[in-house]
SERO-4910 file (N, C-alpha, C, O; in steps of 0.05 Angstrom, whole numbers):
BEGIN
 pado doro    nc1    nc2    nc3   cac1   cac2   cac3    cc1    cc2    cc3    oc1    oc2    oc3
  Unk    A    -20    546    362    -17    544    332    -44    537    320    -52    514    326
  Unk    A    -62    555    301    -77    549    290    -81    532    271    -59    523    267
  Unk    A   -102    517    252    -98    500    231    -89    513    208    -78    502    189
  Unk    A    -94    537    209    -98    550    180    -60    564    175    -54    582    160
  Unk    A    -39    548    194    -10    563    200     -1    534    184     18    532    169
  Unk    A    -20    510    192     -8    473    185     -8    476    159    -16    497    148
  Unk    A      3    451    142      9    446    114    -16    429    114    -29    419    132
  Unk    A    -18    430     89    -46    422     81    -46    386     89    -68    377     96
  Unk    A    -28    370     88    -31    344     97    -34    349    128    -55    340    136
  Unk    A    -23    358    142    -20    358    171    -45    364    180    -57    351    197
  Unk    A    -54    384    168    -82    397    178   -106    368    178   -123    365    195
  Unk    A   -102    352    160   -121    335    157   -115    315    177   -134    309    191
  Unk    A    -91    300    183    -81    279    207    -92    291    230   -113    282    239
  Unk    A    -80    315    244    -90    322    271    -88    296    289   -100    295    311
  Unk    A    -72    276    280    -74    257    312    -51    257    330    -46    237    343
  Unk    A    -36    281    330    -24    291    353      3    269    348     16    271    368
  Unk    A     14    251    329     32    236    338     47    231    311     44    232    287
  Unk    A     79    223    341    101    215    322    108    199    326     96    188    345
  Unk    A    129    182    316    141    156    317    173    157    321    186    173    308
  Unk    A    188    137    341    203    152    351    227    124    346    224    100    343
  Unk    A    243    137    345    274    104    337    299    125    354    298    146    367
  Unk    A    320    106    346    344    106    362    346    115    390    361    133    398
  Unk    A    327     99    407    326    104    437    345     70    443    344     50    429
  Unk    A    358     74    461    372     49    484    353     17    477    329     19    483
  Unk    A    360     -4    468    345    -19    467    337    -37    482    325    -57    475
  Unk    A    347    -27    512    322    -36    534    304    -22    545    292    -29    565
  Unk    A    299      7    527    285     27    544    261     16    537    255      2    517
  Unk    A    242     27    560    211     18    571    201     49    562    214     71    562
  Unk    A    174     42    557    150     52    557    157     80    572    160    102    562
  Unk    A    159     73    595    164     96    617    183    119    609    184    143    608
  Unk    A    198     97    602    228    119    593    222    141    571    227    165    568
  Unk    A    206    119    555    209    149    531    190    163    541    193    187    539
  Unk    A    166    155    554    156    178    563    161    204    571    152    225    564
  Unk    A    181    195    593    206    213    616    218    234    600    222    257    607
  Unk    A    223    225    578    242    239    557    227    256    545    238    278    547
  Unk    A    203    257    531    183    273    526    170    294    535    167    315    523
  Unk    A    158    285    565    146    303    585    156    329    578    141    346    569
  Unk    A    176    332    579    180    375    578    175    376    553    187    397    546
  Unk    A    163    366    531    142    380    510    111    385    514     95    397    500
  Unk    A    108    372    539     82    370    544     63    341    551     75    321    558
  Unk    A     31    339    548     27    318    561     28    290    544      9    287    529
  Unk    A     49    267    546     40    244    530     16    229    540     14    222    563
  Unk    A     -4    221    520    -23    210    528    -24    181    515    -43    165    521
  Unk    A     -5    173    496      4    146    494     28    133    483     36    146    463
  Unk    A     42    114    486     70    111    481     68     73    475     66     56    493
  Unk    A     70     71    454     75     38    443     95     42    430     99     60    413
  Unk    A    117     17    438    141      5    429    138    -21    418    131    -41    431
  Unk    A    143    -22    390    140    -47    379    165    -59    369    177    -55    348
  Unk    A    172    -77    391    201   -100    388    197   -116    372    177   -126    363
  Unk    A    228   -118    367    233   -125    335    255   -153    339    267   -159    360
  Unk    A    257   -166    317    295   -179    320    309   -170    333    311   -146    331
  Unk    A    325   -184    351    355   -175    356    372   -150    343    381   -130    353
  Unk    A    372   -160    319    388   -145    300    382   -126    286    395   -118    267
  Unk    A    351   -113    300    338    -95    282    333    -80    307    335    -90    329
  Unk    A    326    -53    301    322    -37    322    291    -28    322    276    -25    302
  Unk    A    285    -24    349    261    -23    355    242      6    350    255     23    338
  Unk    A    217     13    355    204     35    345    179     42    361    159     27    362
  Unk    A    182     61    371    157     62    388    138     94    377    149    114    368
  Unk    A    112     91    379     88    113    374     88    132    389    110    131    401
  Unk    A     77    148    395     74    171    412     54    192    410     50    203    389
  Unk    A     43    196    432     17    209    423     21    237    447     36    240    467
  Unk    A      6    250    437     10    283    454    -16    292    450    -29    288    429
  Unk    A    -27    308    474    -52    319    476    -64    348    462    -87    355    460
  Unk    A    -40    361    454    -44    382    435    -16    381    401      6    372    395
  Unk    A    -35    393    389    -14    392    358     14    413    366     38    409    359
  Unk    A      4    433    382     33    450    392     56    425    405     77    419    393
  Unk    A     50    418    421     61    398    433     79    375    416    102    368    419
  Unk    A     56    365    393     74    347    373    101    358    360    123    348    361
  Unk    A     92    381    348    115    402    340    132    411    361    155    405    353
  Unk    A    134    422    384    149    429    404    166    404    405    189    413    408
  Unk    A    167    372    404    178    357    406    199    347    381    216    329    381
  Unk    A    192    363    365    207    348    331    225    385    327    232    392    304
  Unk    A    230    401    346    252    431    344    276    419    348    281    409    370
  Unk    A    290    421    330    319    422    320    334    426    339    355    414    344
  Unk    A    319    450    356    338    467    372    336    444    400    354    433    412
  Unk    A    312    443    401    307    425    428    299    396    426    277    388    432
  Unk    A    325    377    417    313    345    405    309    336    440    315    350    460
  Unk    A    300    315    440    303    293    459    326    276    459    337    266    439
  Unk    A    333    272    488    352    246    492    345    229    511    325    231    524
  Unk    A    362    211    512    349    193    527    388    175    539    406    178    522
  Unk    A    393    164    557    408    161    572    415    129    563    401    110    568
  Unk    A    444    128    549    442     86    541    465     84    564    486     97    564
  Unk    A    455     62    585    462     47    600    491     31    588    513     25    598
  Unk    A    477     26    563    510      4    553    530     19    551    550     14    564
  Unk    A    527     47    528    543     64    521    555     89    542    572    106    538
  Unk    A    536     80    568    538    111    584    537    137    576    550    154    588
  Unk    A    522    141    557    521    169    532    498    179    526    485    168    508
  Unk    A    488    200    539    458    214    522    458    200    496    480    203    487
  Unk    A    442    187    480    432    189    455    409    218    447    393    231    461
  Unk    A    416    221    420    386    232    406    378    221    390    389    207    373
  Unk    A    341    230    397    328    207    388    315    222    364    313    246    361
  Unk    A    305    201    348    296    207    323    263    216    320    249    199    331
  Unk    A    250    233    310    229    234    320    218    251    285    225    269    270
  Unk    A    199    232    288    184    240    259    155    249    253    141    228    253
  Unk    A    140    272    247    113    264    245     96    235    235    102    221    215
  Unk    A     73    228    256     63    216    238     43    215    238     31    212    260
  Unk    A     23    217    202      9    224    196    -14    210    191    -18    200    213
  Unk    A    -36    200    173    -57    188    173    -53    172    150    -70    175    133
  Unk    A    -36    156    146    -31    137    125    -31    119    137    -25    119    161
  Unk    A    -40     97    122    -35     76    141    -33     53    127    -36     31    136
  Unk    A    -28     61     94    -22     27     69      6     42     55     12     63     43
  Unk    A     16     23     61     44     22     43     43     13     15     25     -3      9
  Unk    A     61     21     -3     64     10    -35     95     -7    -36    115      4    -28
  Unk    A     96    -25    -42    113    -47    -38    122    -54    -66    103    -60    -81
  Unk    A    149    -56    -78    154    -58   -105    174    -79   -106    183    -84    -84
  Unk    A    183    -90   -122    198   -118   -127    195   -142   -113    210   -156   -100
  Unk    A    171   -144   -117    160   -172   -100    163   -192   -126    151   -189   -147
  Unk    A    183   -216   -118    182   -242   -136    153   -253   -148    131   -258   -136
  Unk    A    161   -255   -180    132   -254   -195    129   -279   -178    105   -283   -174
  Unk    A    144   -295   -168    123   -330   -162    105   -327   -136     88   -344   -131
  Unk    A    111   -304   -118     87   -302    -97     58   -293   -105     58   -272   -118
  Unk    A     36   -302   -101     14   -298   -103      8   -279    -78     26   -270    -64
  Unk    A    -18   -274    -75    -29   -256    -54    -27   -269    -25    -27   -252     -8
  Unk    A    -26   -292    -16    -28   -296      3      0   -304      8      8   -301     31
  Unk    A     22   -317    -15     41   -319    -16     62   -297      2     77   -299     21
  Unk    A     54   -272    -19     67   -244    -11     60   -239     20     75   -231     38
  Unk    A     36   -244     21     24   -234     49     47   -239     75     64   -228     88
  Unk    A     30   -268     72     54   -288     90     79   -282     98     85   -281    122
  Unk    A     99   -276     77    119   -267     77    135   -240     91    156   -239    103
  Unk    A    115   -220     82    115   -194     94    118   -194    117    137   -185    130
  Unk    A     90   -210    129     71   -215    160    108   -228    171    122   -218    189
  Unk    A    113   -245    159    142   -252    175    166   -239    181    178   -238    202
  Unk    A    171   -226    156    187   -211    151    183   -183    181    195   -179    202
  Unk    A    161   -169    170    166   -154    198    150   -152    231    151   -137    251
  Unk    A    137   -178    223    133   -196    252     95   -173    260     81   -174    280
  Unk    A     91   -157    238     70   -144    236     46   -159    222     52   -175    205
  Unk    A     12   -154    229      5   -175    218     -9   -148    204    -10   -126    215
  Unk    A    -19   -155    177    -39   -133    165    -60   -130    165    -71   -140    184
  Unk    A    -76   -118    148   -101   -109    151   -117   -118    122   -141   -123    118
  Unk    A   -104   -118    110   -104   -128     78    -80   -121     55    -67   -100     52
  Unk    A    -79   -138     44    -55   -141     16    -66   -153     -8    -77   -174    -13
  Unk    A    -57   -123    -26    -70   -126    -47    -48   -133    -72    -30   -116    -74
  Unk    A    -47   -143    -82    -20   -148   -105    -33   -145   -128    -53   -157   -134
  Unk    A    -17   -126   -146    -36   -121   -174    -19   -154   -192      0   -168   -188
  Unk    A    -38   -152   -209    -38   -177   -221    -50   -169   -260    -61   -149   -266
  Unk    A    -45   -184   -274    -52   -176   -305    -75   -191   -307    -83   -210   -293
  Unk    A    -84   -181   -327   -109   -195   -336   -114   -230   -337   -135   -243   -340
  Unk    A    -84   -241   -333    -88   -264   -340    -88   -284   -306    -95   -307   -303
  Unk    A    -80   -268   -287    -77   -269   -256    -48   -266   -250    -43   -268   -226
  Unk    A    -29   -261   -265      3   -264   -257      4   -242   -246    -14   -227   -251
  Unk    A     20   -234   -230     39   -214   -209     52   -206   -225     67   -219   -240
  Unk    A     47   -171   -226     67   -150   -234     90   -137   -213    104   -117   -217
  Unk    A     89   -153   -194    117   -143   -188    104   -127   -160    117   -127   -139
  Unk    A     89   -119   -161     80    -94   -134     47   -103   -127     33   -116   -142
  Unk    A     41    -95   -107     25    -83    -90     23    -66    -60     41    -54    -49
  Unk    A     -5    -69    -52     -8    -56    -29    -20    -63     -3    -40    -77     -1
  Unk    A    -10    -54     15     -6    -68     38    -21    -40     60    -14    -17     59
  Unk    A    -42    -51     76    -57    -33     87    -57    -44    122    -62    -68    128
  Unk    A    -49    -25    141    -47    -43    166    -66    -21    182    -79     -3    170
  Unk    A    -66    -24    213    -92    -19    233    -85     12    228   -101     29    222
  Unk    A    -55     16    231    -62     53    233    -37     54    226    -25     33    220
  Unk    A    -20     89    226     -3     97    210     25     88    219     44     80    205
  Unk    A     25     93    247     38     86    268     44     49    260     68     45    258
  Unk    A     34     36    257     44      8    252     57      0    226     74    -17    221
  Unk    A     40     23    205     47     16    180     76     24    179     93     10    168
  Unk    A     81     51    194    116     52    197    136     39    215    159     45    219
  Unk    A    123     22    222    150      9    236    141    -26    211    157    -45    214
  Unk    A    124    -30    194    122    -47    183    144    -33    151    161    -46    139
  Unk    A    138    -11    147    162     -5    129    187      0    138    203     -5    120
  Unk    A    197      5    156    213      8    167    227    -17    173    251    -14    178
  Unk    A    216    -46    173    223    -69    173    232    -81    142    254    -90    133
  Unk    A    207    -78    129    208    -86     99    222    -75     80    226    -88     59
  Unk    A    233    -46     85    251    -35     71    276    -45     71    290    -49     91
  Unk    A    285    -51     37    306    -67     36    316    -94     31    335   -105     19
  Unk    A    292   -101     45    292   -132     50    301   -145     21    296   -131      1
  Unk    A    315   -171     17    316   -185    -14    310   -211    -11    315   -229      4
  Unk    A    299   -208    -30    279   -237    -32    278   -247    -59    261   -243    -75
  Unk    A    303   -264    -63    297   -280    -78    322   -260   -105    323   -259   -130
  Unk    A    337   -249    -87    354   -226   -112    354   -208   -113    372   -194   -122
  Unk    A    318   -198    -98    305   -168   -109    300   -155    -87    285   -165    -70
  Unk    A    310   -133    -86    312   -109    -58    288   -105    -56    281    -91    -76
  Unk    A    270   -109    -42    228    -91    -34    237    -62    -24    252    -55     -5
  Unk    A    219    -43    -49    228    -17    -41    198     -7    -32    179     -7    -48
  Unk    A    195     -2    -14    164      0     10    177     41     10    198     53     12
  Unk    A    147     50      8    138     77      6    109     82     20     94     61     20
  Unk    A    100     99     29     73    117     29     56    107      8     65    109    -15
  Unk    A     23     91     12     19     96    -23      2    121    -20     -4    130      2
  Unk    A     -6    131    -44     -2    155    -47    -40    155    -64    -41    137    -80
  Unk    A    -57    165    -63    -82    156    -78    -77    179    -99    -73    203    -96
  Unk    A    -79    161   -128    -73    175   -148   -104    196   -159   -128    192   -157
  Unk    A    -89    216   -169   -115    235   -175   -124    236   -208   -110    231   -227
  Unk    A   -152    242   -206   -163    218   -231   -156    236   -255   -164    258   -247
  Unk    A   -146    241   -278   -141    252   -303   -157    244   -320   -152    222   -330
  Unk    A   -180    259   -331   -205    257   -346   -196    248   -383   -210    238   -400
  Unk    A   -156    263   -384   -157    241   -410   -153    225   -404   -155    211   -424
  Unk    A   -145    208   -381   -138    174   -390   -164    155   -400   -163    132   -410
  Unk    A   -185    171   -394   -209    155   -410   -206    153   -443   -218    138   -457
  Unk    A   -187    172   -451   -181    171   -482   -161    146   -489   -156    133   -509
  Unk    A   -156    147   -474   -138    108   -475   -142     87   -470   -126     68   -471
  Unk    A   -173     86   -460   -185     61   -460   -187     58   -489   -191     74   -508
  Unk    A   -184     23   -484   -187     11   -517   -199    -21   -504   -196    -41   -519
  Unk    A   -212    -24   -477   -222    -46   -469   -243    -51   -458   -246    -35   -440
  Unk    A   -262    -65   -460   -279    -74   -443   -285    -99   -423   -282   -123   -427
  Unk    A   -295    -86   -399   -298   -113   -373   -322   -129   -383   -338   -114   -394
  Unk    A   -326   -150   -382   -351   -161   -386   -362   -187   -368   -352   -209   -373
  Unk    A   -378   -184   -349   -375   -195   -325   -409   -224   -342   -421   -225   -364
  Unk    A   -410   -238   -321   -423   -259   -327   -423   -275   -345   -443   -283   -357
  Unk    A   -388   -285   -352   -384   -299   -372   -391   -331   -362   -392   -335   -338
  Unk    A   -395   -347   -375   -410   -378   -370   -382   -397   -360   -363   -399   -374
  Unk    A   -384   -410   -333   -359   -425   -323   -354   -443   -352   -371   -449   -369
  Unk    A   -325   -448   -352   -318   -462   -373   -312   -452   -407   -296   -458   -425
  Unk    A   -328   -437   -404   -311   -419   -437   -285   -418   -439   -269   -423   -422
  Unk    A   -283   -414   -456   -249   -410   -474   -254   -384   -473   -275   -371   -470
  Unk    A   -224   -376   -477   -231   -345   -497   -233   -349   -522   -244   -329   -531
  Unk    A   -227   -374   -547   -237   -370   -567   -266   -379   -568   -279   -379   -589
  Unk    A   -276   -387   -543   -309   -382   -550   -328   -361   -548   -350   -360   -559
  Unk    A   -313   -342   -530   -324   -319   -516   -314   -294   -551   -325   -277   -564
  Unk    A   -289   -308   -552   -278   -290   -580   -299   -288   -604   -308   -267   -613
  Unk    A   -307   -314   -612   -332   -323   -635   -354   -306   -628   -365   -288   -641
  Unk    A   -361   -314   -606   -384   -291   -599   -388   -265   -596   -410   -254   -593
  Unk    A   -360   -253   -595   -355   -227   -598   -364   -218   -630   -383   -206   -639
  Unk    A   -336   -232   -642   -340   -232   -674   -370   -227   -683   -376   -206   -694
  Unk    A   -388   -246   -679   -413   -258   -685   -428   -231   -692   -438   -227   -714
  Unk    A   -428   -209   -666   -446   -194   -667   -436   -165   -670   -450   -145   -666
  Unk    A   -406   -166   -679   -401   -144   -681   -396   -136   -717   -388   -153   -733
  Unk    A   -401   -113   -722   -405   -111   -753   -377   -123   -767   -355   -126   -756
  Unk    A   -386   -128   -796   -360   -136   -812   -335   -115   -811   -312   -125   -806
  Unk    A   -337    -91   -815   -306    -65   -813   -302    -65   -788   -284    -49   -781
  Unk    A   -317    -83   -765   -304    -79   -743   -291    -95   -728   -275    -92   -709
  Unk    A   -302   -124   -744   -286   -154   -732   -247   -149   -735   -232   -159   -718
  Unk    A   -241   -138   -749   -206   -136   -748   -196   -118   -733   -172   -113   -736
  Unk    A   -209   -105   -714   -199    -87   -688   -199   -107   -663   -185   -101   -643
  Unk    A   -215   -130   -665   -212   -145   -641   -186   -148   -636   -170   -145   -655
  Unk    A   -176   -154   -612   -145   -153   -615   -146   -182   -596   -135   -201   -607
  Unk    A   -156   -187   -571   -156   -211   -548   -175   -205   -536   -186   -183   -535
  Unk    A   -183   -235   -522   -195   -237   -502   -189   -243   -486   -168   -255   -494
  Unk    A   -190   -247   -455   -175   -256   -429   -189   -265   -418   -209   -250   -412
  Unk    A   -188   -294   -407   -214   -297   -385   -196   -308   -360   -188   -331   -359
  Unk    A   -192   -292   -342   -171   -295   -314   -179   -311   -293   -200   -309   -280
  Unk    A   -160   -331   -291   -167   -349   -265   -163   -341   -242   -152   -318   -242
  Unk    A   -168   -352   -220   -169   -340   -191   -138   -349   -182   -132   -373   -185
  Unk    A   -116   -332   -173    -98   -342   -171    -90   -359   -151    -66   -363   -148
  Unk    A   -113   -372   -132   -107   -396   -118   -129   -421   -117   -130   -444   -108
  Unk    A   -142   -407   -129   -167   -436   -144   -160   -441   -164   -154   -465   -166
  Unk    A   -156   -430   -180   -144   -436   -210   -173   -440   -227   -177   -455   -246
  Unk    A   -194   -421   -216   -219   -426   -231   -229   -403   -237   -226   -382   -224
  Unk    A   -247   -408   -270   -250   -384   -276   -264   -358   -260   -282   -362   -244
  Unk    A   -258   -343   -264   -278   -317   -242   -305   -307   -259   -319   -290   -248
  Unk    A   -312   -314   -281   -329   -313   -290   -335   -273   -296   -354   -260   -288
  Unk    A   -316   -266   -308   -308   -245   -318   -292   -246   -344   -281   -268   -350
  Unk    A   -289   -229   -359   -266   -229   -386   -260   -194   -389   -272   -174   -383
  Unk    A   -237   -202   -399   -219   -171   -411   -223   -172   -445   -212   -190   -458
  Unk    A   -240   -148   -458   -240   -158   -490   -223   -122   -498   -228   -100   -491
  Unk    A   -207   -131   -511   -177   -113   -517   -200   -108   -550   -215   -123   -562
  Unk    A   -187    -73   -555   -190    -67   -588   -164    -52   -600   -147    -41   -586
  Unk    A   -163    -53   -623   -143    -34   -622   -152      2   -624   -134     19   -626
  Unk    A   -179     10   -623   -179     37   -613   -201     38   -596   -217     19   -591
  Unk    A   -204     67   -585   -221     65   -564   -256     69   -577   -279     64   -569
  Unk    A   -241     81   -603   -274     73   -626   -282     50   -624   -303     45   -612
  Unk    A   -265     32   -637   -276     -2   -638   -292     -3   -612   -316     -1   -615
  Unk    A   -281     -5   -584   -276    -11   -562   -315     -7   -560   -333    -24   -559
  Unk    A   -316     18   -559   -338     33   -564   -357     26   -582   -379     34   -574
  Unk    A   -357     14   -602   -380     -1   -616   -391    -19   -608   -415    -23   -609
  Unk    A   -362    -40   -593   -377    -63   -590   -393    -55   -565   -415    -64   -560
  Unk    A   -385    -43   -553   -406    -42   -526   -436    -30   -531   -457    -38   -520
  Unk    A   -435    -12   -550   -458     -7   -567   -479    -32   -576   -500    -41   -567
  Unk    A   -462    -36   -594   -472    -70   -606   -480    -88   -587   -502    -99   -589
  Unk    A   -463    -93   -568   -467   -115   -541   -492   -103   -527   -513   -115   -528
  Unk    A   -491    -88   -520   -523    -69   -508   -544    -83   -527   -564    -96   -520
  Unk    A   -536    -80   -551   -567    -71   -575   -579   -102   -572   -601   -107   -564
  Unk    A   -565   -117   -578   -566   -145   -579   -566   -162   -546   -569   -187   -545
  Unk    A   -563   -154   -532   -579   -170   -507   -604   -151   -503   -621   -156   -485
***
């Protein structure tokens, strides 16, 4: 099978592997191997045990891309033999591809970043790679972020844990994240500016006055806020500010103005 027959994501992964569930939950390493072999050569097989009450998930790696595919045909699944049940099972078998950060949604506003972290890291007994939680200008939690682990293969048995989960009321709905592609109007909807090396200790109505100060008279009533965001586990300023206009003209002067005047 050539690259140019693959779908345009597949073509780019090329790491020969799938991820594999509903096998016997004392089967070993060996076993699923065994079960594989007549697709061809496995060249690695990790099972990552879980709770009792949760079922386990193991990687799988194959030495050619024909091979990955030969193993995921409809016509020809894999089984594998459960000892408890005395019954072939079939087993589940999924590409998997070169992702490797999940997008995570209904996370309780009161966890912070390390809060959320923690949590997760327990929840599916996986440790990560980094977690990022979006947050508003002022440091509070919107509800989501993103969660990035060693490779793709971990990150799905870490969604595959976290899916579902409720915490606190609220179901965590865990996806693929997906890198958004850049749209040249959303620059027509800026109406803000970042302004970094603000002085520890300001207010925003001091940082506000000084805005005012130097920006012309028809333009001081477009100011709309200032934000100056604390660190959400120091609780100290970051020495940054968010200055809001109400258009992306205003927005645009003062940065003009702020240039002319430093």
């Amino acid at each position: 099978m050539s690259d140019r027959h693959l779908p345009f994501d597949q073509q780019n992964s090329q790491n020969n592997g799938v991820y594999v569930s509903n096998f016997p939950r004392g089967a070993t390493e060996q076993d699923i191997q065994k079960a594989f072999a007549k697709y061809g050569t496995v060249t690695e097989v990790s099972i990552i045990r879980r709770q009792a009450k949760l079922k386990s998930f193991a990687f799988l790696r194959f030495s050619t891309v024909d091979e990955t595919y030969a193993s995921m045909d409809e016509k020809n699944p894999p089984f594998m033999f459960d000892p408890v049940t005395r019954k072939n099972v079939q087993l589940e078998v999924t590409f998997a591809d070169s992702k490797n950060s999940l997008f995570i949604v209904n996370i309780p506003l009161k966890l912070d970043t390390h809060a959320a972290q923690d949590v997760f890291e327990r929840l599916s007994q996986i440790k990560m790679e980094n977690f990022v939680l979006s947050t508003d200008f002022e440091g509070r939690s919107r509800g989501y972020g993103w969660a990035t682990y060693q490779s793709h293969s971990i990150s799905v048995f870490a969604m595959k844990a976290l899916q579902g989960q409720v915490l606190d009321g609220l179901q965590l709905s865990v996806c693929f994240a997906r890198r958004r592609q850049f749209d040249p109007r959303e620059l027509e909807k800026v109406r803000s500016l970042f302004v970094k090396g603000i002085p520890l200790g300001w207010t925003p109505i001091q940082l506000r006055s000084e805005v005012l100060s130097i920006l012309p008279p028809d333009q001081q009533q477009q100011l709309r806020t200032v934000v100056i965001p604390n660190d959400v586990r120091t609780k100290q300023q970051m020495g940054h500010a968010f200055i809001h206009f109400e258009t992306k003209e205003s927005a645009q002067i003062a940065m003009e103005v702020a240039v002319t005047a430093v």
